[in-house]
FILUM-898893 format. One record per residue (C-alpha): x, y, z; residue in one letter. Coordinates in steps of 0.1 Angstrom, whole numbers. Example, Ala and Ser with C-alpha at 12.3 -4.5 7.8 and 13.67 -1.06 7.14 Angstrom:
<recs>
<rec <123,-45,78>,"A">
<rec <137,-11,71>,"S">
</recs>
This chain:
<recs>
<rec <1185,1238,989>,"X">
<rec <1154,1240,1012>,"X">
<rec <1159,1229,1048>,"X">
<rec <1135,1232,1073>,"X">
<rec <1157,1250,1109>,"X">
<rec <1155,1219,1131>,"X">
<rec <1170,1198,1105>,"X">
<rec <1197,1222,1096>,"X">
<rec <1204,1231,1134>,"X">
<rec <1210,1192,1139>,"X">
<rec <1236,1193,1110>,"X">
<rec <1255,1216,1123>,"X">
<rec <1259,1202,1155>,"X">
<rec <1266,1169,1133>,"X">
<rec <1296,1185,1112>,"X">
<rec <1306,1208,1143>,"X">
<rec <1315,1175,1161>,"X">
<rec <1337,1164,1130>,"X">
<rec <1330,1120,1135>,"X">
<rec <1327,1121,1173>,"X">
<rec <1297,1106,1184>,"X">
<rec <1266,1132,1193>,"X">
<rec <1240,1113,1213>,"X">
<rec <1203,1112,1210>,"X">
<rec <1197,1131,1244>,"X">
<rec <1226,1154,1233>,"X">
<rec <1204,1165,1202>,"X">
<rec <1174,1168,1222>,"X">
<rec <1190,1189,1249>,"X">
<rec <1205,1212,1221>,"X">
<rec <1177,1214,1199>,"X">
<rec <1146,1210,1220>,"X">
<rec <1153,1222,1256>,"X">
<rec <1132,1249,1256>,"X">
<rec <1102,1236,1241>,"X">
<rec <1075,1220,1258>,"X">
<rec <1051,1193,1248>,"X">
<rec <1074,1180,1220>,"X">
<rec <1079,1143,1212>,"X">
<rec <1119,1146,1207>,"X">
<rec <1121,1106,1196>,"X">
<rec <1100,1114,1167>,"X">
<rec <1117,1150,1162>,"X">
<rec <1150,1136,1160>,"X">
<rec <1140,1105,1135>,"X">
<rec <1122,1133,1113>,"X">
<rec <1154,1156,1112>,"X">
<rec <1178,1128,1104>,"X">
<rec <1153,1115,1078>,"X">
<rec <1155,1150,1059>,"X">
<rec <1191,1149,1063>,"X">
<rec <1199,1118,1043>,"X">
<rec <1171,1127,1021>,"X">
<rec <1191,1161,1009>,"X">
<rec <1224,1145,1016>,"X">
<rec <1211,1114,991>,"X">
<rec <1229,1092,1019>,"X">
<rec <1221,1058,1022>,"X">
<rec <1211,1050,1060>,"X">
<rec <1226,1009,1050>,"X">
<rec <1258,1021,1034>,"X">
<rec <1264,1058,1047>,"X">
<rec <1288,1088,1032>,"X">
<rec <1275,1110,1060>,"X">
<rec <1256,1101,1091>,"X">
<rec <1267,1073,1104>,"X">
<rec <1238,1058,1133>,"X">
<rec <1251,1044,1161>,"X">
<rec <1225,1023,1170>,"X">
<rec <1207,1028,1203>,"X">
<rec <1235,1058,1210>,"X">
<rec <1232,1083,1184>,"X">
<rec <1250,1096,1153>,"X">
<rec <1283,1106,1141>,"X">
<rec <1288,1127,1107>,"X">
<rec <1317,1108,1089>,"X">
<rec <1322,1134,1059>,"X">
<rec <1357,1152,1061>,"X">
<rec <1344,1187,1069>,"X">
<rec <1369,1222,1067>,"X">
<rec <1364,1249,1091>,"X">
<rec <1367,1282,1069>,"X">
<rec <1373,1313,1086>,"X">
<rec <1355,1343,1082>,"X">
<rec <1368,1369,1064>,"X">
<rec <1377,1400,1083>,"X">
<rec <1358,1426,1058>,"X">
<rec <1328,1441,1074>,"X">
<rec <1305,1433,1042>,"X">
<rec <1304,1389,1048>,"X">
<rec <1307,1373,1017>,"X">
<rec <1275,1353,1009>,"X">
<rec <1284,1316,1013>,"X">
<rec <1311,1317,1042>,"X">
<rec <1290,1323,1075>,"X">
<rec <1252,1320,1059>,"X">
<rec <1254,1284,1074>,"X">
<rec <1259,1295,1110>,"X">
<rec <1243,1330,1105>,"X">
<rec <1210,1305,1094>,"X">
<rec <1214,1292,1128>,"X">
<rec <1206,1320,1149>,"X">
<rec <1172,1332,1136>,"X">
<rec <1151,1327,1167>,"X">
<rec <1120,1333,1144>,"X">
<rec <1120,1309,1112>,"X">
<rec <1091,1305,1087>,"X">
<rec <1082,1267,1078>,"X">
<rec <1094,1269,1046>,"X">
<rec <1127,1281,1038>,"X">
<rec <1141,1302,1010>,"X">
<rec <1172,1295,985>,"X">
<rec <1193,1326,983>,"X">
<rec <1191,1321,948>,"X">
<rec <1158,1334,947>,"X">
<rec <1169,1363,962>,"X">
<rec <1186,1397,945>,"X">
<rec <1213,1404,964>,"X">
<rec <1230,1394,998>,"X">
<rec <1210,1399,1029>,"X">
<rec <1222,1415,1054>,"X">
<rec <1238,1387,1083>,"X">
<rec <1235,1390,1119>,"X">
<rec <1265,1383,1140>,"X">
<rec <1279,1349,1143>,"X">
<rec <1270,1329,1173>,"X">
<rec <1305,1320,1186>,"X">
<rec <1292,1282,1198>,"X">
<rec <1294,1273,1160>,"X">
<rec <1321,1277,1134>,"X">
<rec <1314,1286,1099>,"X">
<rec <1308,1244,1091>,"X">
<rec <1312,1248,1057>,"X">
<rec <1325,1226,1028>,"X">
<rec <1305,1197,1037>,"X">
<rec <1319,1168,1012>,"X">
<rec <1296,1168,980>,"X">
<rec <1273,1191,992>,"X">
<rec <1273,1211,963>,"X">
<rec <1249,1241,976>,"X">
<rec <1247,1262,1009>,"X">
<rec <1216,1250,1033>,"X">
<rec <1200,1282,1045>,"X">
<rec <1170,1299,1057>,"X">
<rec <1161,1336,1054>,"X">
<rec <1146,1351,1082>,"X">
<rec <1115,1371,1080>,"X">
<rec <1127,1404,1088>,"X">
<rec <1151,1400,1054>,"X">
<rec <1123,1386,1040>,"X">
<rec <1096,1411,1040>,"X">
<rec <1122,1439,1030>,"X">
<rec <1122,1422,992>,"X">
<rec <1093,1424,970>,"X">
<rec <1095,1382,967>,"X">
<rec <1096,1380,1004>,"X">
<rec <1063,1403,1007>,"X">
<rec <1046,1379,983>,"X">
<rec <1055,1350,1003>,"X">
<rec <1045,1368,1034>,"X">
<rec <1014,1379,1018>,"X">
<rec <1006,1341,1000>,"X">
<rec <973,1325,1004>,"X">
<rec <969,1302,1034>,"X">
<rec <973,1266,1021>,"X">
<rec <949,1244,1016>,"X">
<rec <933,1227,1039>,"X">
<rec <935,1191,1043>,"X">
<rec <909,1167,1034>,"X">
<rec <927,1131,1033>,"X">
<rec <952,1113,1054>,"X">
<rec <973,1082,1053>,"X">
<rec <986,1062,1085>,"X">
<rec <1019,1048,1083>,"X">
<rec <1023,1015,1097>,"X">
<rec <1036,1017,1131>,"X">
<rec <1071,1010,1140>,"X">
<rec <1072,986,1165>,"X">
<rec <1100,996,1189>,"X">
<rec <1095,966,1216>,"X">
<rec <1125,948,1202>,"X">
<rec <1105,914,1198>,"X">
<rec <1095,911,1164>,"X">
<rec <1065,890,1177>,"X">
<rec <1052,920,1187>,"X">
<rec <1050,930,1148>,"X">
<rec <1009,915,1152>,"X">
<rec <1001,944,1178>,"X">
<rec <1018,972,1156>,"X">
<rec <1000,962,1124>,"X">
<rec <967,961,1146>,"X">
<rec <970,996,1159>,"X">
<rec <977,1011,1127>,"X">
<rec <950,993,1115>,"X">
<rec <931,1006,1141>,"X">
<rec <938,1042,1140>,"X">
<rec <926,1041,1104>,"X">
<rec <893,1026,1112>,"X">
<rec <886,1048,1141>,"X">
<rec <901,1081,1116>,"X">
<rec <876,1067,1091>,"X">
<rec <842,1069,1122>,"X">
<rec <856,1098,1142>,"X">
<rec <866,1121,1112>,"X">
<rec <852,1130,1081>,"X">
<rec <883,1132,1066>,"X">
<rec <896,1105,1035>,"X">
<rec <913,1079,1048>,"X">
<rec <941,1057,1027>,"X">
<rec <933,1022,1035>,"X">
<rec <954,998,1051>,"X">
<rec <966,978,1025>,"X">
<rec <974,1009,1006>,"X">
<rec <995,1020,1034>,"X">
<rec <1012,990,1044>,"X">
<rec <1032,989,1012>,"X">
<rec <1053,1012,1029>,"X">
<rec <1060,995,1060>,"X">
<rec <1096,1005,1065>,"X">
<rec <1106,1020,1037>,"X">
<rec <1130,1046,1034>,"X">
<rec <1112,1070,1012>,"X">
<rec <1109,1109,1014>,"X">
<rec <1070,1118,1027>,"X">
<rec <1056,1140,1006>,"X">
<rec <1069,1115,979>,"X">
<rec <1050,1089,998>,"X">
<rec <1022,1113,1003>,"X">
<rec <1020,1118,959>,"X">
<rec <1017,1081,957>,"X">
<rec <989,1075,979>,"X">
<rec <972,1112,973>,"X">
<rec <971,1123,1007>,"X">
<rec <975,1157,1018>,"X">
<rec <991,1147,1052>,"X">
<rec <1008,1120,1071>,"X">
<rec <1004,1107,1102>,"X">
<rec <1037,1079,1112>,"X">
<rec <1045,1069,1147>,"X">
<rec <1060,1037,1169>,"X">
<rec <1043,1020,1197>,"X">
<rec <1060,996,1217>,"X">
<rec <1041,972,1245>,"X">
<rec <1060,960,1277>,"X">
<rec <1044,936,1304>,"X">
<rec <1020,959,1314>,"X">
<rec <1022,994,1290>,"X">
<rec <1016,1006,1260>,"X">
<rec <1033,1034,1249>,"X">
<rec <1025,1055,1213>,"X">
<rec <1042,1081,1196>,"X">
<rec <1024,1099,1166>,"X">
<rec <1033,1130,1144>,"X">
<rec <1012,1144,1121>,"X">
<rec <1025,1160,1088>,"X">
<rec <1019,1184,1061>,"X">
<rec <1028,1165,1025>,"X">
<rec <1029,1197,1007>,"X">
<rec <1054,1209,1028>,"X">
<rec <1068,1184,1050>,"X">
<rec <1059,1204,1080>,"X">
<rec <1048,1191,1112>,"X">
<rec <1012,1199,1121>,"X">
<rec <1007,1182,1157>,"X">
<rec <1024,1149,1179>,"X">
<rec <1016,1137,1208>,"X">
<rec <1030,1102,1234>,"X">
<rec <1006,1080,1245>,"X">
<rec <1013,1059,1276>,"X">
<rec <988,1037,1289>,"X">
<rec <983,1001,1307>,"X">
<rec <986,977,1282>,"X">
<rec <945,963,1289>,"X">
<rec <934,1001,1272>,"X">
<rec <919,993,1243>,"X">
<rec <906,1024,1235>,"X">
<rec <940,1044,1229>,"X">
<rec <931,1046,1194>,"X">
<rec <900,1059,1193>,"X">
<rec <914,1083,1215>,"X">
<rec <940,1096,1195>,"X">
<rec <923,1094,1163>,"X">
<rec <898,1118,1178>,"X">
<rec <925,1143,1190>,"X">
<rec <941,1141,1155>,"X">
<rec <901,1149,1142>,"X">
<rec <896,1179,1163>,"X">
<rec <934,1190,1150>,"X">
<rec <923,1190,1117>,"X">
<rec <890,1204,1123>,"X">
<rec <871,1176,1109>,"X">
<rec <855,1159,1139>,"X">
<rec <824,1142,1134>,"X">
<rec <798,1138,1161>,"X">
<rec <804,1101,1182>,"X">
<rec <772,1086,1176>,"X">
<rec <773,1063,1211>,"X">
<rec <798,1050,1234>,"X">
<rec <820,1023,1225>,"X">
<rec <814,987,1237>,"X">
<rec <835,970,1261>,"X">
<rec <861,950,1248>,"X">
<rec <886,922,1269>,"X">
<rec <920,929,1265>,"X">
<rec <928,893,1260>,"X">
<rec <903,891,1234>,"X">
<rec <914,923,1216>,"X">
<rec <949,911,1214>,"X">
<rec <933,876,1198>,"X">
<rec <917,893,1172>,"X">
<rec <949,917,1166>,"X">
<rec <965,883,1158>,"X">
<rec <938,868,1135>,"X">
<rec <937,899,1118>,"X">
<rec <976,907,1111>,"X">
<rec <973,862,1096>,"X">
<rec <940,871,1079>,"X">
<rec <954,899,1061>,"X">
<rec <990,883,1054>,"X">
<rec <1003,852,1036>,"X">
<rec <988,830,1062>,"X">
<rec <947,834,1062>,"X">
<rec <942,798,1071>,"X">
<rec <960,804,1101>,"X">
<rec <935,831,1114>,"X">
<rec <909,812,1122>,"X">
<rec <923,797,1155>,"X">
<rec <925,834,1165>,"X">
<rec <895,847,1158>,"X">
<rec <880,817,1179>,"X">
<rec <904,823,1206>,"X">
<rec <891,859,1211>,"X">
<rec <855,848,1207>,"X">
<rec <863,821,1236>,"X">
<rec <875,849,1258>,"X">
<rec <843,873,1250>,"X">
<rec <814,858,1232>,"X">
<rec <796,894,1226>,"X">
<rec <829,906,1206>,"X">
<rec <813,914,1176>,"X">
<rec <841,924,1155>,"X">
<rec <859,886,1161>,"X">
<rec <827,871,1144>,"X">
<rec <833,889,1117>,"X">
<rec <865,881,1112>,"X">
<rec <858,845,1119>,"X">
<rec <833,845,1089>,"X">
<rec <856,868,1070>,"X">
<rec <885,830,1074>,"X">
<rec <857,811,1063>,"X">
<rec <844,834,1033>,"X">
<rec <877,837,1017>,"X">
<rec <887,799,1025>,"X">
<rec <857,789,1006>,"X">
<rec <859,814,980>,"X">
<rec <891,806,971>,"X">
<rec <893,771,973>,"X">
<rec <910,768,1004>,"X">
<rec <882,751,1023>,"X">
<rec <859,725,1021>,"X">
<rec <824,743,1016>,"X">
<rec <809,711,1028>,"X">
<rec <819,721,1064>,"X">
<rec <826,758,1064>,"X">
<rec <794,772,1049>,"X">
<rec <773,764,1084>,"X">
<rec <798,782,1107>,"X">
<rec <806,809,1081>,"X">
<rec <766,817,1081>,"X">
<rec <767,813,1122>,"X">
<rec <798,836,1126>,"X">
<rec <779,865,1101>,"X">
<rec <746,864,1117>,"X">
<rec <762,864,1153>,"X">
<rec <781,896,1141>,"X">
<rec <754,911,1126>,"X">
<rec <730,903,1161>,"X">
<rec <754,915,1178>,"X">
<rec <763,948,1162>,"X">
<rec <742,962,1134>,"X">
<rec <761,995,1137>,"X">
<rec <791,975,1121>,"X">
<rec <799,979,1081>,"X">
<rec <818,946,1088>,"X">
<rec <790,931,1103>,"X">
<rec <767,939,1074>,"X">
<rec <798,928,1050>,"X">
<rec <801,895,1065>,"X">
<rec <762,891,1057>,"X">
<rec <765,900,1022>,"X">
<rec <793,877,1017>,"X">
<rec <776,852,1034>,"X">
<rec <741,855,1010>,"X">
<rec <770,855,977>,"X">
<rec <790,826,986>,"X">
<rec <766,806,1008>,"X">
<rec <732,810,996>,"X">
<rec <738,820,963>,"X">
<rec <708,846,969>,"X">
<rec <720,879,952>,"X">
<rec <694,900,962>,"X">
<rec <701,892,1004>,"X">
<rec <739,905,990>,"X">
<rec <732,933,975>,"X">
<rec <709,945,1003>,"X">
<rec <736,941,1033>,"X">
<rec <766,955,1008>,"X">
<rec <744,983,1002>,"X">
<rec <742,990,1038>,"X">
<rec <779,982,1042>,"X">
<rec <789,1009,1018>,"X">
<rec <764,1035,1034>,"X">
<rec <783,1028,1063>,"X">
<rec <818,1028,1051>,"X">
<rec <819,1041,1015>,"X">
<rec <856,1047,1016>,"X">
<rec <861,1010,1017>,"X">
<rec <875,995,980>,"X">
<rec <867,959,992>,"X">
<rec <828,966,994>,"X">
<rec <826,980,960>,"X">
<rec <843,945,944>,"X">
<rec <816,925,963>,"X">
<rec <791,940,951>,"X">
<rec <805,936,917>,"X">
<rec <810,900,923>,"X">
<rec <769,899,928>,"X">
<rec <762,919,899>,"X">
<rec <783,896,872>,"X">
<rec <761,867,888>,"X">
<rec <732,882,875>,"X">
<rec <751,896,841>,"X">
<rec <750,934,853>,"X">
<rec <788,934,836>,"X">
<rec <786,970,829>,"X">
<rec <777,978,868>,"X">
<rec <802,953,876>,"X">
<rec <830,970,859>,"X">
<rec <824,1003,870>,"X">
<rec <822,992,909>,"X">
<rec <863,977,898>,"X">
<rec <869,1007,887>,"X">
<rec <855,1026,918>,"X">
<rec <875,999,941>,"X">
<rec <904,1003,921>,"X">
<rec <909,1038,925>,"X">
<rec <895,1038,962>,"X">
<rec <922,1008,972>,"X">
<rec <949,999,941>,"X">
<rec <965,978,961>,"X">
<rec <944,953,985>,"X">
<rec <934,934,949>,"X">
<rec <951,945,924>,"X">
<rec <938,922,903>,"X">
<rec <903,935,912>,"X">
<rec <887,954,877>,"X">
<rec <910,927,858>,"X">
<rec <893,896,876>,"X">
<rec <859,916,870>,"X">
<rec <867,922,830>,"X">
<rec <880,884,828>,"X">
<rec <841,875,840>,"X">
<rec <827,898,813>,"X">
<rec <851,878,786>,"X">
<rec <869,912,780>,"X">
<rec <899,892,780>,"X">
<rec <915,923,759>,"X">
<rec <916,947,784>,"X">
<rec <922,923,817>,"X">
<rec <952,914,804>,"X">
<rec <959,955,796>,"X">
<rec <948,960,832>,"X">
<rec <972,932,848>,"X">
<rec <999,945,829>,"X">
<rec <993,979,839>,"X">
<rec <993,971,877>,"X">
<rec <1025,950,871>,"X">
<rec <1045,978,865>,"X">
<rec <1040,991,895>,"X">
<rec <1045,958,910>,"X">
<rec <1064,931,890>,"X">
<rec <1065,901,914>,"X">
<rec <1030,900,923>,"X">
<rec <1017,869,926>,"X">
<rec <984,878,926>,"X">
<rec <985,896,897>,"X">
<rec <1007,868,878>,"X">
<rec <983,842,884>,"X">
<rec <958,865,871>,"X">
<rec <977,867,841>,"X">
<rec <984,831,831>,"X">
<rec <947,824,841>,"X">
<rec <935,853,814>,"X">
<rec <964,844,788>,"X">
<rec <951,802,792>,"X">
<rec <916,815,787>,"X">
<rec <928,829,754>,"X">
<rec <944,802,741>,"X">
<rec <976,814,745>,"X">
<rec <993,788,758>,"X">
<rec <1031,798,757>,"X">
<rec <1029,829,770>,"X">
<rec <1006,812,799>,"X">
<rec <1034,787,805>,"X">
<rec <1065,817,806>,"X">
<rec <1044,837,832>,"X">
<rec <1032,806,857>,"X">
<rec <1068,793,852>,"X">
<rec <1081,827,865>,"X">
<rec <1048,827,893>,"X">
<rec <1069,792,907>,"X">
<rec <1100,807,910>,"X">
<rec <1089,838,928>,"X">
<rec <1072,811,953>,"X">
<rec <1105,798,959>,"X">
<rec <1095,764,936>,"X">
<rec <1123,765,909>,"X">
<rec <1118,727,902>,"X">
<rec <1083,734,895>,"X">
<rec <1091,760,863>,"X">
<rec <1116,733,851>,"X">
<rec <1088,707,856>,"X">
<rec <1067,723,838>,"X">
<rec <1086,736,809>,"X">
<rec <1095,701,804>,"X">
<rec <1057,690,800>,"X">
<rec <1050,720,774>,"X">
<rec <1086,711,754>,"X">
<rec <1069,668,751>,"X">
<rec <1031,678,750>,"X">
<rec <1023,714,741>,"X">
<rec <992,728,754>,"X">
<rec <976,696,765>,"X">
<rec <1010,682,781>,"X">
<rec <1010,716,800>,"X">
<rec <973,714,811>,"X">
<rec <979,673,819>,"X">
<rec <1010,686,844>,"X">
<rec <985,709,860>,"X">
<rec <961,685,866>,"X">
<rec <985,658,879>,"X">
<rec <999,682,906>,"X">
<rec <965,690,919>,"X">
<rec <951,653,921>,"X">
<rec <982,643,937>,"X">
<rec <971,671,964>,"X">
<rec <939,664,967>,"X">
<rec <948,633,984>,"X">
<rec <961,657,1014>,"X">
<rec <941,686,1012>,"X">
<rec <912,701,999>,"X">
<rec <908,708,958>,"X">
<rec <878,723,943>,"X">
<rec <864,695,917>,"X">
<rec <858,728,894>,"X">
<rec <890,730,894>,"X">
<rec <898,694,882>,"X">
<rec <868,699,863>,"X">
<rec <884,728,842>,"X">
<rec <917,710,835>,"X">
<rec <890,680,821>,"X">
<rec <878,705,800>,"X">
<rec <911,720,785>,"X">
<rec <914,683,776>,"X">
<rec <882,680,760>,"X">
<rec <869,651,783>,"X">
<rec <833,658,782>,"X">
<rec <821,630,812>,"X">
<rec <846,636,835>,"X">
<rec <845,679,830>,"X">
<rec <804,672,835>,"X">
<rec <807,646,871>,"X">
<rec <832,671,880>,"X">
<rec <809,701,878>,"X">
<rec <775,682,894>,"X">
<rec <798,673,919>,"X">
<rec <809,712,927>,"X">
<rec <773,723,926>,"X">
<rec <763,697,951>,"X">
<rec <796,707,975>,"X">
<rec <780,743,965>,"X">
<rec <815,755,954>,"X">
<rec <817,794,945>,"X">
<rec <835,786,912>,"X">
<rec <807,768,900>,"X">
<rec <791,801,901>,"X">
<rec <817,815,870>,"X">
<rec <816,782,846>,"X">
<rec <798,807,819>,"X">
<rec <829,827,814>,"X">
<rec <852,801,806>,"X">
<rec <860,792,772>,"X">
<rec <872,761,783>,"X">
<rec <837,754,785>,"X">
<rec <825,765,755>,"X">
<rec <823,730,742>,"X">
<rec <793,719,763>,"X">
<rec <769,749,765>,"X">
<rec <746,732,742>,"X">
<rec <747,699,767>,"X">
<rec <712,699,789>,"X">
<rec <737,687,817>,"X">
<rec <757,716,818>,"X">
<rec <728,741,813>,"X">
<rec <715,720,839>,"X">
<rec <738,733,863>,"X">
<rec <733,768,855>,"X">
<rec <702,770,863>,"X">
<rec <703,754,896>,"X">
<rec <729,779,907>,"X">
<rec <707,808,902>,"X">
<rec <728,824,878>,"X">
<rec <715,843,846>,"X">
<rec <718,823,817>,"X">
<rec <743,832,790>,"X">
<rec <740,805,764>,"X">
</recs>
């Protein structure tokens, strides 16, 4: 099996110690004390993470290493001390373990025996460490050839002699652990990795894995080049930070995918009011890599206070609680009124609020269009700025031309950036540009797979390609099953065609993911008395009884009007979302539910006065 030395060095001291506890500064004074300029927190986690990988020991339920948490580690395998034979000629497999150990000179990547003709020839045995093997289950011997033995074979010349790798050309940041012991502080670690990716993405020229791509893997337990396959990244960068009273303190290792090797780490410690740490860092982590981009001007200053405000509106805005982040992003803007990157995400809360139903347009489109413009004024240099236009011209002012402009100019700016692409896509199906639209899904898709999922399906579900949204939503759910996103998605396209059963099966399931079990009983009740229409009449029951305590979008209603072929209600309904200026209103042709009216001068009525290209 391959083992890189540090790892291996660590399991021997592990087994060598046969259950009594080794602490973490005992490992570092072992395996580290005579290097320099090493971050031995990160070294340590890295080692004991390769460990268990090749061990296939479970960190929750250990066979192993046991972690004593905030000591150390104890190996709780029964281990057998075998003694070396006397004969001058060592057998292969009773000292290559310890012999291993000694090479002072180790290449990254080590080499089975098994690859090997023959036994190489073994140095004497270090008399710290007894031949540890016969560790329980662990069926082969972990060794690694030194070079010397090496380039005396004609398969160690050619690995000698290989090409240099590749180099690297994309990157994915990990989400930072946060190691402050307050899990309130979970906000700040979110906004630095969030961070370090946007200042990777300006300072580098390097691919950067977006965030939501990345934060899937917020403390999983999964080998990194494994990791590094799924997001298609040729290296890694993971880290902690942790933030007392009045410091900030970072840890970050950078490393190889291909070969699990460490490239570069570095600490950070700095007063907890420097905002610029990761800017700093992402630039060292550039110049590593050799793919440092000129800085085109200083960075603005930014309040602490308001930094940390807009860390918090962020981590909500991002989460499962957007309509929280608003009080955030005002707070930040209260403490520094030139902080352009809180106005956008103050119109970002309002965008998506309105977008999605959440908020009443009739009082969010003024500050949404304030909040963008401020941003914009404030910092053109910005791709959020000119985002936050765009989405402001689409949902807003319904002018698709103003959109397309300012998205153009946000993807010149940020073209790695899936989100822009679907914006503009949402502009183009206004105007029927389906076949543009569905390539920009495609393009955000394969750029960001997992801020949207439901992206190219919601796009083909505009174009009517009901067909292949619902291939596309099953596709992406078997990555991820209990999406709710992509459920909803799915009972949405099923309802649209007519397929009413299935519809009901998947939005029951959707209700009992969202922890409303009563709900999918509910509502398989309604279907069992009423069918389709007795299904559609719960639906719209629910949502007036809502509406009495919160906002509900009269397109919606006005679609569950429609389902029930009530053409005077579905019709008041609609007139009533264009005057609100709704963004549904904007998608009425591409509903089947109604079909029924598109010869009615009301309806077409409507259409026009939105702007949108005619389909009927």
């Amino acid at each position: 099996m391959r083992v890189e030395r540090k790892p291996l060095e660590l399991l021997i001291l592990l087994a060598s110690r046969e259950g009594q506890l080794v602490t973490r500064s005992e490992i570092a004074d072992r395996l580290w004390a005579s290097e320099v300029f090493v971050d031995t927190e990160h070294g340590i986690n890295t080692a004991i993470r390769k460990l268990r990988y090749l061990l296939r020991d479970d960190p929750d339920n250990p066979q192993f290493i046991q972690t004593v948490i905030g000591m150390g580690y104890r190996f709780i395998a029964p281990t057998t001390s075998v003694q070396k034979p006397s004969s001058e000629a060592v057998r292969p497999g009773a000292a290559l373990v310890e012999a291993a150990s000694m090479d002072p000179v180790q290449p990254k990547e080590a080499v089975s025996t098994e690859a090997l003709t023959g036994a190489p020839t073994l140095a004497t045995p270090n008399p710290r460490y007894p031949a540890w093997v016969g560790l329980s289950a662990f069926a082969a011997l972990l060794i690694t050839i030194p070079i010397a033995t090496l380039g005396a074979h004609p398969l160690g010349e050619r690995l000698l002699h290989r090409q240099p790798p590749p180099a690297i050309s994309s990157l994915a940041v990990l989400p930072l652990e946060n190691l402050s012991g307050d899990s309130s502080q979970d906000y700040f670690a979110d906004g630095m990795t969030d961070e370090l990716i946007t200042m990777l993405a300006k300072d580098s020229s390097l691919r950067i894995v977006s965030r939501t791509s990345v934060m899937q893997y917020r403390g999983a337990r999964r080998p990194l080049p494994e990791i590094a396959r799924a997001l298609h990244a040729d290296a890694i960068l993971e880290g902690s930070v942790s933030r007392s009273a009045d410091r900030v303190h970072m840890n970050l290792q950078l490393i190889r995918a291909d070969t699990d090797s460490h490239l570069w780490a570095d600490s950070y410690e700095r007063d907890a009011n420097d905002v610029a740490l990761p800017d700093e860092a992402a630039k060292a982590i550039a110049n590593q890599l050799h793919h440092a981009v000129p800085a085109v001007k200083a960075n603005r200053y930014v309040n602490p206070a308001a930094h940390d405000a807009y860390l918090h509106g962020q981590y909500l805005w991002f989460g499962e609680h957007m309509e929280e982040s608003g009080p955030w992003f005002r707070k930040a803007i209260g403490l520094q009124p030139d902080y352009a990157l809180a106005w956008t995400g103050l119109a970002d809360y309002y965008g998506e609020g309105i977008a999605g139903g959440v908020l009443d347009p009739r009082t969010s489109i003024v500050p949404e269009e304030q909040a963008a413009e401020r941003a914009l004024e404030l910092d053109p240099s910005l791709p959020q700025s000119h985002q936050a236009m765009s989405a402001m011209y689409l949902i807003d002012r319904w002018d698709w031309a103003g959109a397309d402009r300012e998205i153009l100019r946000a993807i010149s700016l940020d073209p790695q950036n899936g989100e822009l692409y679907y914006l503009r896509a949402c502009g183009l199906q206004a105007v029927n540009r389906n076949a543009e639209a569905i390539e920009l899904g495609k393009k955000a898709m394969e750029i960001d797979p997992f801020a949207r999922p439901y992206t190219l399906a919601s796009i083909y579900v505009g174009a009517r390609q009901f067909e292949e949204a619902l291939k596309e939503i099953r596709l992406r759910l078997e990555v991820n099953p209990n999406n709710l996103d992509l459920l909803g998605s799915e009972m949405d396209t099923l309802r649209r065609m007519g397929k009413y059963k299935e519809a009901v099966d998947v939005w029951a399931k959707w209700h009992i993911l969202a922890g409303d079990p009563q709900s999918a009983v509910n509502l398989r009740r309604a279907w069992d008395r009423g069918g389709a229409l007795g299904f559609v009449r719960w639906q719209l029951g629910r949502r007036l009884l809502q509406s009495k305590s919160s906002y509900v979008s009269p397109v919606e209603l006005a679609s569950y009007y429609a389902q029930l072929g009530d053409k005077e209600r579905t019709l008041a309904l609609l007139e009533e979302g264009y005057q609100q200026h709704v963004t549904e209103t904007l998608w009425i042709q591409g509903d089947p539910a109604y079909d029924f009216l598109h010869s009615d001068r009301r309806f077409r009525s409507i259409v026009q006065r939105t702007g949108v290209a005619p389909t009927f």
